[in-house]
C-alpha positions in Angstrom: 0.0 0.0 0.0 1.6 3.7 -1.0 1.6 6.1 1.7 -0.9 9.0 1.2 0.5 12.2 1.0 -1.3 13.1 4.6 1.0 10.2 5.8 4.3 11.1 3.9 4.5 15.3 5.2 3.6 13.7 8.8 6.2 11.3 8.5 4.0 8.5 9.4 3.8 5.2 6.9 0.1 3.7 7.3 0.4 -0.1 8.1 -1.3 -2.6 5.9 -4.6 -3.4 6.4 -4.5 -7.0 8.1 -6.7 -9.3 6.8 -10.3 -10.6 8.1 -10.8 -14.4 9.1 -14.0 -16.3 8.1 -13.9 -19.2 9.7 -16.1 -22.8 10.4 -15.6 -24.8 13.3 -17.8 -28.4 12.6 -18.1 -30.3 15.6 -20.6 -33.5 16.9 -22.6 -32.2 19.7 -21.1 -31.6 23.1 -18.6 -34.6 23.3 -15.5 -33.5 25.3 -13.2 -33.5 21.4 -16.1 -31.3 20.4 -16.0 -28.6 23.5 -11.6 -29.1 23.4 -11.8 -27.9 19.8 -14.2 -25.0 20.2 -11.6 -23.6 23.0 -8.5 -24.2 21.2 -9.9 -22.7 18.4 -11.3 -19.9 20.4 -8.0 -19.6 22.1 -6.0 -18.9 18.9 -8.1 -16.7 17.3 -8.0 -14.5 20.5 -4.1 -14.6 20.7 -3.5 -14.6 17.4 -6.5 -12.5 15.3 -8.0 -10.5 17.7 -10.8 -8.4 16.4 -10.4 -9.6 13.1 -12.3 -13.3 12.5 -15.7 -14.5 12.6 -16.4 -18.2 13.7 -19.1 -19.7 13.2 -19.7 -23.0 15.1 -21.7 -25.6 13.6 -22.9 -28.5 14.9 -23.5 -31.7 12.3 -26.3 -33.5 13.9 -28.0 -29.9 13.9 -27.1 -28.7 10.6 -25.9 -32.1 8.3 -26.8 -29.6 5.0 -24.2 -27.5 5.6 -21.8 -29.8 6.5 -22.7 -31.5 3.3 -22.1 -28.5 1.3 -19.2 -27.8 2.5 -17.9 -31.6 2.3 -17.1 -32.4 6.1 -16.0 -35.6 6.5 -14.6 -35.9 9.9 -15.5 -33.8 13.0 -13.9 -31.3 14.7 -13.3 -29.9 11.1 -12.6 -26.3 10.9 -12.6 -24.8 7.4 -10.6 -21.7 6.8 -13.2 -19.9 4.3 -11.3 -16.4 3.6 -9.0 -15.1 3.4 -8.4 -17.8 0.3 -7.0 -19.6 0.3 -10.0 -22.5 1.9 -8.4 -24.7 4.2 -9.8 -27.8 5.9 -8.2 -28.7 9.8 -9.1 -32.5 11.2 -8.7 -32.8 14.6 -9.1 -31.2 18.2 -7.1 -28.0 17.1 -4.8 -28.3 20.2 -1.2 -28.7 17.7 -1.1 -24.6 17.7 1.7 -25.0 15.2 -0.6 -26.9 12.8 -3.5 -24.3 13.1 -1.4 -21.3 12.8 -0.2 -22.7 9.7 -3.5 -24.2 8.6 -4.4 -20.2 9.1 -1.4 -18.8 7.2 0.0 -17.4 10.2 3.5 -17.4 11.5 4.1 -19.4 14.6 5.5 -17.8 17.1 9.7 -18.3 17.2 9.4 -19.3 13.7 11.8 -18.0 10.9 9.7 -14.5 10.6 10.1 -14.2 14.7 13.7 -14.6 14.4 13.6 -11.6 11.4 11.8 -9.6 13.7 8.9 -9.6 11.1 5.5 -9.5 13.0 
């Protein structure tokens, strides 16, 4: 994004707009792997995109259309909708690692830590 001229005579660069998260979180009622993934995944999204994702959580037995539509196979499933590209995560979500980088995001002492690169 090119600074606007406001920003350039104030000496001020604006920062990139970060991108919002659409997310759905498929789970099978209120089994214990069900309720683990819903606060892992709630967990995350609060460290790591605060203020900037929607989650939707969607229960299978309650809604089996939607999970049909959007081919759930296995559940916890949650599908990374935008921004693109979709991504589909199997399990409990309690690997951080795997979600952040399910998510696109860096983990946290990865290679863009060490550059100092937020």
């Amino acid at each position: 994004m090119k600074p606007t001229a406001d920003d350039t005579r104030s000496g001020r660069q604006r920062r990139p707009r970060l991108a919002r998260y659409a997310l759905r979180l498929y789970v099978t009622g209120t089994t214990a792997r069900s309720i683990r993934a819903i606060q892992n995944v709630r967990r995350i999204c609060d460290r790591y995109l605060r203020g900037r994702y929607d989650l939707e959580v969607i229960d299978i037995y309650k809604n089996l259309g939607l999970a049909r539509l959007d081919q759930i196979v296995a559940a916890p499933t949650l599908v990374k909708r935008l921004p693109s590209p979709l991504r589909k995560l199997i399990g409990d979500m309690s690997d951080e690692r795997r979600v952040l980088a399910g998510l696109d995001l860096p983990a946290p002492g990865g290679v863009e830590a060490q550059h100092g690169i937020p």
